[in-house]
C-alpha positions in Angstrom: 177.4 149.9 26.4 176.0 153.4 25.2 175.4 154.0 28.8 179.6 154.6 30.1 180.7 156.5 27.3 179.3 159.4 29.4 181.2 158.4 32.5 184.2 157.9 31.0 187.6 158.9 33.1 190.6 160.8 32.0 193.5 157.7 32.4 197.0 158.1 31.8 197.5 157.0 27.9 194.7 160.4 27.6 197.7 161.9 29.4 200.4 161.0 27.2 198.4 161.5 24.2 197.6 165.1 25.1 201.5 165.3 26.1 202.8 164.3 22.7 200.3 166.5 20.8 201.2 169.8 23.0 205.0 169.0 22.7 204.0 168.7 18.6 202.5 172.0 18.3 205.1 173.8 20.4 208.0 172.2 18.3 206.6 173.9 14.8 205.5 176.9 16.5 209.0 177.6 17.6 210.6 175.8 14.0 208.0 178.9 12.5 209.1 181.8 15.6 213.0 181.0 14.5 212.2 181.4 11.0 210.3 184.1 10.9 212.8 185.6 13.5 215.9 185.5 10.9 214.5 189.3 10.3 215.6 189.2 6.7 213.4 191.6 4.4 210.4 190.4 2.2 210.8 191.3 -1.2 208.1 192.4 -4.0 209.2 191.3 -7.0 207.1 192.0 -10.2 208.2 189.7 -13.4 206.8 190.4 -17.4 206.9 187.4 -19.2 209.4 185.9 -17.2 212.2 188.9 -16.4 212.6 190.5 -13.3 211.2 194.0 -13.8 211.3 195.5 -10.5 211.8 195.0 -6.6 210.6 196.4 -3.8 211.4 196.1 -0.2 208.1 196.0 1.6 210.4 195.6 5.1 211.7 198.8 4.3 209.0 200.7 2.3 207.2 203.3 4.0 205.6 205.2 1.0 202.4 205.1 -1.0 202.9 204.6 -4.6 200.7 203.6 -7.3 202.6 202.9 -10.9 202.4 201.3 -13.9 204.0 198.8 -16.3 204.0 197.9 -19.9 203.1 194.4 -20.0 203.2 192.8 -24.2 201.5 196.3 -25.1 199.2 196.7 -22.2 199.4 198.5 -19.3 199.0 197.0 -15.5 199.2 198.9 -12.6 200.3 198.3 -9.0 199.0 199.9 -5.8 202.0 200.2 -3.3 201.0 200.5 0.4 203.5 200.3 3.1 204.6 196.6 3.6 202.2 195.4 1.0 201.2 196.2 -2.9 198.6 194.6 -5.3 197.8 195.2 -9.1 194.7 197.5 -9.3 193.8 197.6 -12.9 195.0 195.1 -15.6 193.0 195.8 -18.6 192.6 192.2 -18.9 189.4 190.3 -19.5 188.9 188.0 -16.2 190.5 190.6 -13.4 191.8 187.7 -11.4 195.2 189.3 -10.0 193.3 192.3 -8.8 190.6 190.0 -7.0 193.9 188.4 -5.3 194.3 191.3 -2.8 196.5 192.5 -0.8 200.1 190.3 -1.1 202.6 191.1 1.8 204.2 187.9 3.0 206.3 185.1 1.6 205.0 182.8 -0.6 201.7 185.0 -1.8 201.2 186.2 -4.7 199.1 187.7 -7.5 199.2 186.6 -11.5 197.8 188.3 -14.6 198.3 185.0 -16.6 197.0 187.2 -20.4 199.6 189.6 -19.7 202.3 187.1 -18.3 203.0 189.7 -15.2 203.3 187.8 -11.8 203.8 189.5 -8.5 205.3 187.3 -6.0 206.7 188.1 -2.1 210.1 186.5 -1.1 212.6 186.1 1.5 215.7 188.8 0.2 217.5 185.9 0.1 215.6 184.1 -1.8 214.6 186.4 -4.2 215.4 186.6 -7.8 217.9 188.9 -8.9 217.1 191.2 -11.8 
């Protein structure tokens, strides 16, 4: 029995079966295309123990900027780079949000959880207002 799995021919059902999978993968690639094609801006926005502190249009931004924040009495600091920004220096004890990187699109983001300062990319539309 061993001995035809290595002769085994491409029938129809393999057919169909590859059909159905290809037809998958081009349906969410252009459900993912359209959405992403919307061309609304990604937003920055940085929040200290739950307010909305400041928003940046990383669509739009074509500066470098490094700045700073009070965050409950210490200070974090964002680097600002184009369509992207990350913290840089916390002054907290486990430097997590700064080993997050780089954040740029939808959905990421970066959390100094001592200093209750999250940086989080959004839609604009979906972004929360200050």
């Amino acid at each position: 029995m061993m001995e035809n799995m290595g002769s085994r021919k491409f029938r129809r059902g393999d057919a169909v079966a590859i059909g159905i999978l290809l037809l998958i993968a081009l349906g969410a690639a252009f459900f993912f295309w359209l959405r992403a094609g919307r061309g609304d801006d990604r937003i920055a926005v940085i929040t200290i123990s739950g307010r909305v502190e400041r928003s940046i249009n990383l669509t739009q931004n074509t500066k470098t900027e490094t700045f700073s924040m009070d965050a409950k009495g210490h200070t974090v600091t964002f680097s600002l780079e184009g369509d992207r920004i990350r913290f840089i220096d916390a002054q907290c004890p486990d430097k997590i949000c700064e080993n997050t990187g780089w954040v740029a699109e939808p959905g990421e983001a970066a959390v100094c959880l001592p200093f209750e300062t999250s940086l989080k990319v959004y839609l604009q539309k979906e972004a929360p207002k200050n």
